[in-house]
DRENGU-536044 format. One record per residue (C-alpha): x, y, z. Coordinates in nm, 4 decimals. Layout:
<rs>
<r <X, Y, Z>>
...
</rs>
This chain:
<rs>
<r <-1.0948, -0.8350, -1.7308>>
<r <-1.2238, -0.5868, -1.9748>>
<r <-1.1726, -0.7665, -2.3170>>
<r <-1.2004, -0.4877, -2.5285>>
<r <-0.8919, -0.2921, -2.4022>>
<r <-0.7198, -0.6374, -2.3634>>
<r <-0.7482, -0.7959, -2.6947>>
<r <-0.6656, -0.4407, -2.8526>>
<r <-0.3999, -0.3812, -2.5974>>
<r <-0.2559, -0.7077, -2.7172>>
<r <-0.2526, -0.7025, -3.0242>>
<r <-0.0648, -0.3734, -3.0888>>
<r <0.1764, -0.4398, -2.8003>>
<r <0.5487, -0.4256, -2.9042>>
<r <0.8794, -0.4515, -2.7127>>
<r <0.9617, -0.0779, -2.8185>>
<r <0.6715, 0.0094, -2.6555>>
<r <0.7321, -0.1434, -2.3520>>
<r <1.0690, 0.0519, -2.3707>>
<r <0.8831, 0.3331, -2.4033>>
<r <0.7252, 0.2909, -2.0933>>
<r <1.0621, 0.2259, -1.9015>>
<r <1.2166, 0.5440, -2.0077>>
<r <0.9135, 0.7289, -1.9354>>
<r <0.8664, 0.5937, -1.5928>>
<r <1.2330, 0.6113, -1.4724>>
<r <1.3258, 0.9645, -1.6136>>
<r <0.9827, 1.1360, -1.4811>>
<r <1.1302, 1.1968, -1.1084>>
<r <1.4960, 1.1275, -1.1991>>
<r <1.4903, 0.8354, -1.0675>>
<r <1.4917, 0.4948, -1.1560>>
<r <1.2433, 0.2008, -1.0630>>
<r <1.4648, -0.0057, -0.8395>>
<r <1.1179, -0.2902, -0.9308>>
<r <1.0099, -0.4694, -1.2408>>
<r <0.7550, -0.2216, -1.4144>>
<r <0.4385, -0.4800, -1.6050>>
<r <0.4434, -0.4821, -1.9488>>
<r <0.0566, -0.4050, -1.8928>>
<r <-0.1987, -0.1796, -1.6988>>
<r <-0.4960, -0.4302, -1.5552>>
<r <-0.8055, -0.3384, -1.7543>>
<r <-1.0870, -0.3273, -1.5472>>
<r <-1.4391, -0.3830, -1.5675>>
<r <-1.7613, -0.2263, -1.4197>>
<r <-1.8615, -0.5134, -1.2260>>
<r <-1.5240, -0.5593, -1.0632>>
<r <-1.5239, -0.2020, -0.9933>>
<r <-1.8322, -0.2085, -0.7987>>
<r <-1.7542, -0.5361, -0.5744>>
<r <-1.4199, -0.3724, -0.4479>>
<r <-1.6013, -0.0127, -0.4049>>
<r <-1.8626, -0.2086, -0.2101>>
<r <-1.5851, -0.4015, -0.0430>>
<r <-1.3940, -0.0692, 0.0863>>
<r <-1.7661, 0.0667, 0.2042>>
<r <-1.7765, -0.2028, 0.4246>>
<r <-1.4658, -0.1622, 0.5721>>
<r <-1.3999, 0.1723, 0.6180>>
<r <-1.7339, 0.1437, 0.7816>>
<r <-1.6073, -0.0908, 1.0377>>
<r <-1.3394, 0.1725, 1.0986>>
<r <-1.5701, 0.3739, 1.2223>>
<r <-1.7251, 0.1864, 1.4814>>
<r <-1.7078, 0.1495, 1.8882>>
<r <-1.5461, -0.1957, 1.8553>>
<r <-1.2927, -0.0706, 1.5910>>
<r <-1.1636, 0.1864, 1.8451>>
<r <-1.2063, -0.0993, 2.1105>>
<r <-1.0186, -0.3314, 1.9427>>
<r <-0.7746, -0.0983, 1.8082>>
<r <-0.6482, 0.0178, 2.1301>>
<r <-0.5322, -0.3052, 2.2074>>
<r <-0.2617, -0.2683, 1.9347>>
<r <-0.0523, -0.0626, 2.1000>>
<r <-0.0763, -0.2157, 2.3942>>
<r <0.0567, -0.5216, 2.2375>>
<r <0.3644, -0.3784, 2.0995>>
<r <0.4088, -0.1942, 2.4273>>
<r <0.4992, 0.1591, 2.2230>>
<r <0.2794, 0.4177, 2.1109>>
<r <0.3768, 0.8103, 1.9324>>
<r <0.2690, 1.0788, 2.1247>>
<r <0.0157, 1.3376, 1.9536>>
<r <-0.2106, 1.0331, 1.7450>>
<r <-0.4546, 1.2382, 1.4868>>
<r <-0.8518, 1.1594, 1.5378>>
<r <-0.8656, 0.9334, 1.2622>>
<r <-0.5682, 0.7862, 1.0168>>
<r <-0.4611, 0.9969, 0.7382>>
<r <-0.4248, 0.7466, 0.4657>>
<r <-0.5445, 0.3198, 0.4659>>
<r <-0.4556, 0.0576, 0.1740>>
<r <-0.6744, -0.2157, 0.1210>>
<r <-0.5199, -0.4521, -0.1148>>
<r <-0.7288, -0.7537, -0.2742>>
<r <-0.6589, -1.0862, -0.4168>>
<r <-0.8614, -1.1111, -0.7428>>
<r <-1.0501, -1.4839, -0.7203>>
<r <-1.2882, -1.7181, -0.8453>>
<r <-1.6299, -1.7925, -0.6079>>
<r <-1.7884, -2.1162, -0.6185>>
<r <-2.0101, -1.9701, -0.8601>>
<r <-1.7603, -1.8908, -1.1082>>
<r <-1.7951, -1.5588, -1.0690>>
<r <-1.4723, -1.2751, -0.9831>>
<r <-1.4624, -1.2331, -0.6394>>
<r <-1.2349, -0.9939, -0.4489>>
<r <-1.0513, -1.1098, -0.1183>>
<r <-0.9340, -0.8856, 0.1148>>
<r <-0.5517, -1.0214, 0.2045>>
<r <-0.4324, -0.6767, 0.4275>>
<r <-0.4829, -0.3933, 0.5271>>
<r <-0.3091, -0.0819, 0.6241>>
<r <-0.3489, 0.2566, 0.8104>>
<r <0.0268, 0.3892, 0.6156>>
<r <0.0341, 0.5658, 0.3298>>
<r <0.1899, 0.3960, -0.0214>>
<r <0.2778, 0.5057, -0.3537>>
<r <-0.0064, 0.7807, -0.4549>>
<r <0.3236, 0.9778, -0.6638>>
<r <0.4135, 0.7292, -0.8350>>
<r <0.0635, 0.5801, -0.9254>>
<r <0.0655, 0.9218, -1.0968>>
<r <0.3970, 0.9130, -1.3050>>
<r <0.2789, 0.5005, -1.3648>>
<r <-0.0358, 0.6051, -1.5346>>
<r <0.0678, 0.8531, -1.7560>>
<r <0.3699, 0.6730, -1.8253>>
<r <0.1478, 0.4035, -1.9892>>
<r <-0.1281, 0.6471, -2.1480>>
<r <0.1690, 0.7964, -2.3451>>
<r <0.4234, 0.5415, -2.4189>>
<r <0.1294, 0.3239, -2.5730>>
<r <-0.1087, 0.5786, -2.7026>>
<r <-0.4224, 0.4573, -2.4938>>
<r <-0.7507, 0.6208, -2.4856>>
<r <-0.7451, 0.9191, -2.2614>>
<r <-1.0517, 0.8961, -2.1091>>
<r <-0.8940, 0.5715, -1.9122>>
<r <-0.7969, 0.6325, -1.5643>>
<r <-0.7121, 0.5075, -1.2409>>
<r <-0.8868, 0.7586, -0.9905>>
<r <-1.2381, 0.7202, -0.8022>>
<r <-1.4699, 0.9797, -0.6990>>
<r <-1.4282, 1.2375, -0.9835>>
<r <-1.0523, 1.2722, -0.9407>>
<r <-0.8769, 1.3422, -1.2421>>
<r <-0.4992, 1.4024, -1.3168>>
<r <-0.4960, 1.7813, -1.2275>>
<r <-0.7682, 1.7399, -0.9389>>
<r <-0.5692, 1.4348, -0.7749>>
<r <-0.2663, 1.6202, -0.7501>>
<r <-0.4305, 1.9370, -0.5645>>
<r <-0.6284, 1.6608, -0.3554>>
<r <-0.2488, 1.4908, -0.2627>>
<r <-0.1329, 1.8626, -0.1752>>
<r <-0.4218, 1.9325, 0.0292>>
<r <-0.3639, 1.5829, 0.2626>>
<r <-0.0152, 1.6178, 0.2478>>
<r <0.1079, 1.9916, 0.3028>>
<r <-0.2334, 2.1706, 0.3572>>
<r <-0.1998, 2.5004, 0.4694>>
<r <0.2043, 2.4775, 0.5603>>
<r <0.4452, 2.5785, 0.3029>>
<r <0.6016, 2.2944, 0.1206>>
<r <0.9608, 2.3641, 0.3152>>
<r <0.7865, 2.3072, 0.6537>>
<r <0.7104, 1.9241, 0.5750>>
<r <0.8857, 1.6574, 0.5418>>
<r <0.8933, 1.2947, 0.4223>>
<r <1.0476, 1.1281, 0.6805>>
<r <1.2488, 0.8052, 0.6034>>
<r <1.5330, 0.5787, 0.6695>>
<r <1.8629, 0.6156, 0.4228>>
<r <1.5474, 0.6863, 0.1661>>
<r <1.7837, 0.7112, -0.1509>>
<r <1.8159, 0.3368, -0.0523>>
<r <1.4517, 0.2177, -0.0299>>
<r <1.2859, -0.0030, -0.2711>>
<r <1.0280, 0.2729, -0.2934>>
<r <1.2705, 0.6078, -0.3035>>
<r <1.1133, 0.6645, -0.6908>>
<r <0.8266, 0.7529, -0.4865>>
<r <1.0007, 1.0013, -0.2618>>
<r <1.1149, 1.1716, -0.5629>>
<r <0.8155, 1.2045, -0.6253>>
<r <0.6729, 1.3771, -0.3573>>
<r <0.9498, 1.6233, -0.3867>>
<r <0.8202, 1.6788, -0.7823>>
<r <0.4624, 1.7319, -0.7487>>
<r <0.4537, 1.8849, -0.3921>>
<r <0.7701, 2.0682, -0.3169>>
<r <0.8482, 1.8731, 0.0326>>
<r <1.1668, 1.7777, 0.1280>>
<r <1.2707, 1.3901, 0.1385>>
<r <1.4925, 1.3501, 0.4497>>
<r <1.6821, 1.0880, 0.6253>>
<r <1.5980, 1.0050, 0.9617>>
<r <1.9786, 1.0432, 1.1173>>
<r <1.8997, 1.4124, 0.9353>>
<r <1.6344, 1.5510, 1.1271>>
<r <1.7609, 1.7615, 1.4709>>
<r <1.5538, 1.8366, 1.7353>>
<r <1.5486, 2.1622, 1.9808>>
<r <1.3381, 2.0680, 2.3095>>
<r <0.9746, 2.0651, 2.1570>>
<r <1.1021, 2.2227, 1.8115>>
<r <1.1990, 1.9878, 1.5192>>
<r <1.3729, 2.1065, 1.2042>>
<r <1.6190, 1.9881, 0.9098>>
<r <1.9450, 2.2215, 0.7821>>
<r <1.9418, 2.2946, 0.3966>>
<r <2.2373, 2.4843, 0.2537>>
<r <2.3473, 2.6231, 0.6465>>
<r <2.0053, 2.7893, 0.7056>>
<r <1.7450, 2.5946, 0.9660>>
<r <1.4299, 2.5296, 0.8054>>
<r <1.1535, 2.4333, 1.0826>>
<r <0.9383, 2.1348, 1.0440>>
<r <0.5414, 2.1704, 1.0777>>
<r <0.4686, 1.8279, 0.9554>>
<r <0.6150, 1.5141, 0.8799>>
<r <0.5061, 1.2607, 0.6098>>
<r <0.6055, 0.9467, 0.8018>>
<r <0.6983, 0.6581, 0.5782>>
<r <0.9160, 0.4844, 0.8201>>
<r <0.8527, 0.1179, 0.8723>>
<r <0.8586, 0.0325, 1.2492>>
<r <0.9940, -0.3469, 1.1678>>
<r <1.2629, -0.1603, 1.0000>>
<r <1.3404, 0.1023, 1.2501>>
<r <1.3757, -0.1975, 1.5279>>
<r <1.6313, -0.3557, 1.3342>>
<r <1.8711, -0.0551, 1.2866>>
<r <2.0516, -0.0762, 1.6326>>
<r <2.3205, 0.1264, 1.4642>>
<r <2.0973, 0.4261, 1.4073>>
<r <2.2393, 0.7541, 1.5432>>
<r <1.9401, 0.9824, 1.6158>>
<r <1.8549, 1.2972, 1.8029>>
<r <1.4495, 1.2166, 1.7628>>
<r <1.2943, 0.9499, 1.8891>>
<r <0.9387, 0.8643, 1.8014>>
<r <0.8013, 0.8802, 2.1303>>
<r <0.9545, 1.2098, 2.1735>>
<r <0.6932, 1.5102, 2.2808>>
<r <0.7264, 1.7239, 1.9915>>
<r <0.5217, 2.0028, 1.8356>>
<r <0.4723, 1.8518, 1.4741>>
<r <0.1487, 1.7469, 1.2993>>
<r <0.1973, 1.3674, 1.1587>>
<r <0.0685, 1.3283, 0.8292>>
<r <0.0210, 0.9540, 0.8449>>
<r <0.0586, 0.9309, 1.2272>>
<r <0.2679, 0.6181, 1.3349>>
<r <0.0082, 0.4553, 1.5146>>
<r <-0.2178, 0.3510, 1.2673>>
<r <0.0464, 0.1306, 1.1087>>
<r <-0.0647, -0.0617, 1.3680>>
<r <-0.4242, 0.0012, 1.4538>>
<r <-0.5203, -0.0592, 1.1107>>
<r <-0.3412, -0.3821, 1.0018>>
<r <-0.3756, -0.7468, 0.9854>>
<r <-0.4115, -0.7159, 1.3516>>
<r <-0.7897, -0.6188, 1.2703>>
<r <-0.8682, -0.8273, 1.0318>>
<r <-0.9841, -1.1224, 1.2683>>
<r <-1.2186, -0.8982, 1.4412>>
<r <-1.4484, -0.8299, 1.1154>>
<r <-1.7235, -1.0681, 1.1108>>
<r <-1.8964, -1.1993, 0.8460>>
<r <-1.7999, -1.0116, 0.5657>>
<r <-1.7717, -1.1663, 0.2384>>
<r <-1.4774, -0.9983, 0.1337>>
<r <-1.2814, -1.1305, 0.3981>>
<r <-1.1157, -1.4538, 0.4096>>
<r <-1.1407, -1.6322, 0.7459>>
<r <-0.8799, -1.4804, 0.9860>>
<r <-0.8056, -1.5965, 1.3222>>
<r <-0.5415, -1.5020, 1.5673>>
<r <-0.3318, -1.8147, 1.6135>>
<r <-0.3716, -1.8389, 2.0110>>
<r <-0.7459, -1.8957, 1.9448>>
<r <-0.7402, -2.1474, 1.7860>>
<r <-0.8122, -2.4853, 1.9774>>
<r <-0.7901, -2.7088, 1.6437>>
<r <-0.5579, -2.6762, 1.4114>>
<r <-0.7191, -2.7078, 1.0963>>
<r <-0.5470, -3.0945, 0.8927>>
<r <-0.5773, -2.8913, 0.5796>>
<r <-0.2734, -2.6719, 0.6481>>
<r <-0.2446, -2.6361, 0.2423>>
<r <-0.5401, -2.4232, 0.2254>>
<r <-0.4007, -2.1348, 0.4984>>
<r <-0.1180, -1.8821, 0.5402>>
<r <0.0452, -1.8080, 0.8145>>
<r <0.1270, -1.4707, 0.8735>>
<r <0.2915, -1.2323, 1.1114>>
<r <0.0645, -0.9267, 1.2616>>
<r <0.3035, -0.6073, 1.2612>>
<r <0.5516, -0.7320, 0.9583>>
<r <0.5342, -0.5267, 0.5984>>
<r <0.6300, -0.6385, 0.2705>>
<r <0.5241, -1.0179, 0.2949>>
<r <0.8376, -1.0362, 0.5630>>
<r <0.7900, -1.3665, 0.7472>>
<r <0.4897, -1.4771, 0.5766>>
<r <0.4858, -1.8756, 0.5500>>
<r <0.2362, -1.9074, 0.2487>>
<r <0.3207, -2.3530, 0.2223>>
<r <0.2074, -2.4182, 0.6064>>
<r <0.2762, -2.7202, 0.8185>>
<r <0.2321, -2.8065, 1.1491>>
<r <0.6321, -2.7372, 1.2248>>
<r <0.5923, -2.4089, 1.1148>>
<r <0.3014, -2.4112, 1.3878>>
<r <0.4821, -2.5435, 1.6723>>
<r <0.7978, -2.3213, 1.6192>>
<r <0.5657, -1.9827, 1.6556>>
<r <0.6895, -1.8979, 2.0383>>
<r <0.4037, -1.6048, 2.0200>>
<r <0.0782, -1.7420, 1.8564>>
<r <-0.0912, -1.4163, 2.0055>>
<r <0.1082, -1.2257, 1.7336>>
<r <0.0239, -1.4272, 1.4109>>
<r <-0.3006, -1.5041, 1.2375>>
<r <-0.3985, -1.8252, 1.0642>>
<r <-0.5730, -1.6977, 0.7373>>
<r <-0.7843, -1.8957, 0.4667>>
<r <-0.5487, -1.8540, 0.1397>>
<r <-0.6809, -1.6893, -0.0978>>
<r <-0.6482, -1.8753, -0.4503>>
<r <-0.5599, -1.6240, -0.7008>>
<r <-0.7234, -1.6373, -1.0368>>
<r <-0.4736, -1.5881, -1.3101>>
<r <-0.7378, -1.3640, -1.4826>>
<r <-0.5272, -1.1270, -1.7451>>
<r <-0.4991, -1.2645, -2.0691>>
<r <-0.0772, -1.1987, -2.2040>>
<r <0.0958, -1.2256, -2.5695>>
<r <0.1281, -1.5803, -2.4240>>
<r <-0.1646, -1.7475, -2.4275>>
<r <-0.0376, -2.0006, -2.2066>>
<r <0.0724, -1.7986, -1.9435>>
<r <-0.1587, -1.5903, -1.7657>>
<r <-0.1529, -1.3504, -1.4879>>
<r <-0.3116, -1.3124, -1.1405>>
<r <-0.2965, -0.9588, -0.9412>>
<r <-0.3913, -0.8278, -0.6362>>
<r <-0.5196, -0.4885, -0.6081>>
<r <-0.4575, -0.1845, -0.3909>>
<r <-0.7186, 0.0261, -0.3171>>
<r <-0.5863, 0.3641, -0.1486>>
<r <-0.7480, 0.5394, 0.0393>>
<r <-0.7135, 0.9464, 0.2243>>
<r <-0.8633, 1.0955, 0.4881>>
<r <-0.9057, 1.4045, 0.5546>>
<r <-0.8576, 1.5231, 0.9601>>
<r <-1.2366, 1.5858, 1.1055>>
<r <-1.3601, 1.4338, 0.7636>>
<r <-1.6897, 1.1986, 0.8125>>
<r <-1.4662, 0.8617, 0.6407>>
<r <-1.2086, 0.7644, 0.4197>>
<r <-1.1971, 0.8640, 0.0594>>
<r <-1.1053, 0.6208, -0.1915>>
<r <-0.9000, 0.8138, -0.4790>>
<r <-0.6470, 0.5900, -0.6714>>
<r <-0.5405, 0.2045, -0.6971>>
<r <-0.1820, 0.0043, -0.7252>>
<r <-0.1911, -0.3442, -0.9510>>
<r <0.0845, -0.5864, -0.8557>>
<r <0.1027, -0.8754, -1.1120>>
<r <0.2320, -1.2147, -1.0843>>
<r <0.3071, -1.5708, -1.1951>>
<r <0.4201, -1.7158, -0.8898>>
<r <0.3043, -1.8297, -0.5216>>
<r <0.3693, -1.4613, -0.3952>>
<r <0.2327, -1.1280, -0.5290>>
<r <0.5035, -0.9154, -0.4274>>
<r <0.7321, -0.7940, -0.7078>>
<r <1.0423, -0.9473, -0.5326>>
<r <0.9114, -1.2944, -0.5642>>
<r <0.8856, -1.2696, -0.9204>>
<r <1.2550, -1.2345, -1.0415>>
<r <1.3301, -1.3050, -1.4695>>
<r <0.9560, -1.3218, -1.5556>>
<r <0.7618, -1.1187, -1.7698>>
<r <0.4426, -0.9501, -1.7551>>
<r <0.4307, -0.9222, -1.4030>>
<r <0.5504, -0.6372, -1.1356>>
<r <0.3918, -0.2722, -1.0559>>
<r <0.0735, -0.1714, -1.2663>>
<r <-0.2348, 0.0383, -1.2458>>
<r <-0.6106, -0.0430, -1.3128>>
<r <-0.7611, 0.1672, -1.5487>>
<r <-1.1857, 0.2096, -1.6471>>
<r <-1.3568, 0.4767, -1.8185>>
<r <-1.7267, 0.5562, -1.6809>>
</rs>
């Protein structure tokens, strides 16, 4: 990574510091981080930059070809459920990267998901200030692309979000949210844009109309931020709701339900020869199963969060998959632990987020912040890196 900021960043970190950050983090939406905030932000350099700008050129511009929407289609099909009232294009994609080593030497990034859902572009906020202030770092450091900067990127997240509605009339729409790993985020929202953070069970419905009741007045809903997780949703049996997702109703998605799925692992096998991307095949196509299990992942198609993802394959774990059409066999990606820590025996490996809006009727995608998760295990995921240090949530900075 950039040695500069790291061997400065280093060398002047202390505990209080880090403490710092904490209290600045979990007090700046009133509410706390329910997952390990890094000790660090990921430095990064110029030429890392420009692979994984290169990297989300190439993809978005799959996205917007004939055999995207081809192959898309056949998403929905597959789960046998689609929401009524799909947008023309996504509103929101995540492409997150494993950080490697080519045969060259040289950093490579890997694509390891993506994902037409949006993630946490609040709390990305709050995260980078938090750091720029609790450590005292150069202000011309930041995490945004395309000439974002902190006052621009929240008018830009306004603008996708509640657009021309007034901030009463949309809602973030989740399950028991105070409960979610990610309900910092929620608050969030609430913060910088006004909307309303409300429970699925919450939300009543009126023939075509849909709308929420705060302090014994109706307020009608024009949009809904969707962060519900389908996998989620279809294990709640015990859900009591009056809406049901593939209910007609007169509401504009922001985030529309089916690109969780049209944009997801799901495509990643159909993306040919792109260097980025680590071979991916759907696990009914395959007519050999490769002897060098070690070097692959096995992964669900429709599953979030790493949920059911066997990273040490064997053939059992083969033979037990009743479905092969809904898992992919992927290449592993071998993570190089690339950020130097206060221990120099212990470094770090990350994969990076690179988030993405899009604009209704807008030409493509627009890359505008990223999301760092660091680790010293197997798996990226802050859960699967309990009592360590210097891993968890972080942010990439650069200055131009």
């Amino acid at each position: 990574m950039d040695k500069k900021y790291r061997q400065e960043f280093n060398r002047n970190f202390t505990p209080e510091k880090y403490q710092q950050l904490l209290e600045k983090v979990n007090t700046g939406f009133g509410k706390k981080s329910t997952f390990r905030i890094s000790e660090t932000p990921v430095f990064l350099p110029k030429e890392l930059r420009t692979q994984l700008i290169d990297a989300c050129n190439t993809l978005t511009s799959y996205l917007l070809t004939d055999d995207f929407r081809e192959h898309s289609a056949k998403a929905l099909s597959k789960i046998g459920f689609e929401v009524p009232n799909e947008n023309k294009n996504t509103t929101f994609i995540q492409f997150d990267f494993g950080i490697t080593i080519d045969k060259n030497g040289d950093i490579m990034p890997k694509l390891i998901e993506m994902q037409g859902f949006p993630s946490l572009y609040c709390f990305q906020d709050l995260l980078y200030r938090s750091f720029i202030e609790a450590y005292n770092l150069p202000g011309d450091l930041a995490p945004y692309f395309n000439g974002l900067n902190r006052e621009t990127y929240q008018e830009h997240l306004k603008k996708i979000i509640v657009g021309d509605s007034k901030p009463e009339n949309v809602v973030l729409l989740e399950i028991e949210p105070d409960k979610q790993n990610t309900a910092i985020d929620f608050y969030g929202c609430h913060k910088m844009l006004g909307i309303t953070v409300l429970d699925l069970c919450d939300l009543k419905k009126d023939g075509r109309h849909l709308y929420y009741i705060r302090d014994g007045k109706k307020i009608d809903i024009e949009k809904i931020y969707n962060r519900v997780i389908f996998d989620e949703l279809e294990k709640r049996k015990d859900l009591v709701t009056e809406f049901k997702f593939d209910d007609e109703v007169d509401v504009e998605w922001i985030g529309h339900p089916n690109w969780f799925f049209k944009i997801s692992k799901f495509t990643m096998p159909f993306i040919h020869h792109n260097p980025y991307i680590p071979q991916t095949r759907f696990l009914n196509t395959i007519d050999k199963i490769p002897d060098d299990l070690e070097n692959y992942v096995l992964k669900p198609l429709f599953s979030f969060s790493g949920e059911g993802v066997k990273f040490n394959v064997c053939r059992e774990d083969i033979d037990q998959v009743k479905d092969p059409e809904n898992w992919i066999l992927q290449e592993k990606v071998q993570y190089h632990p690339a950020i130097e820590t206060i221990k120099p025996d212990e470094p770090v490996k990350f994969e990076i987020r690179m988030m993405h809006t899009w604009e209704q009727g807008a030409p493509r995608p627009q890359l505008i912040n990223n999301l760092i998760r660091m680790s010293k295990g197997e798996m990226i995921g802050v859960k699967y890196n309990k009592d360590k240090d210097w891993i968890g949530a972080s942010i990439g900075l650069f200055n131009d």
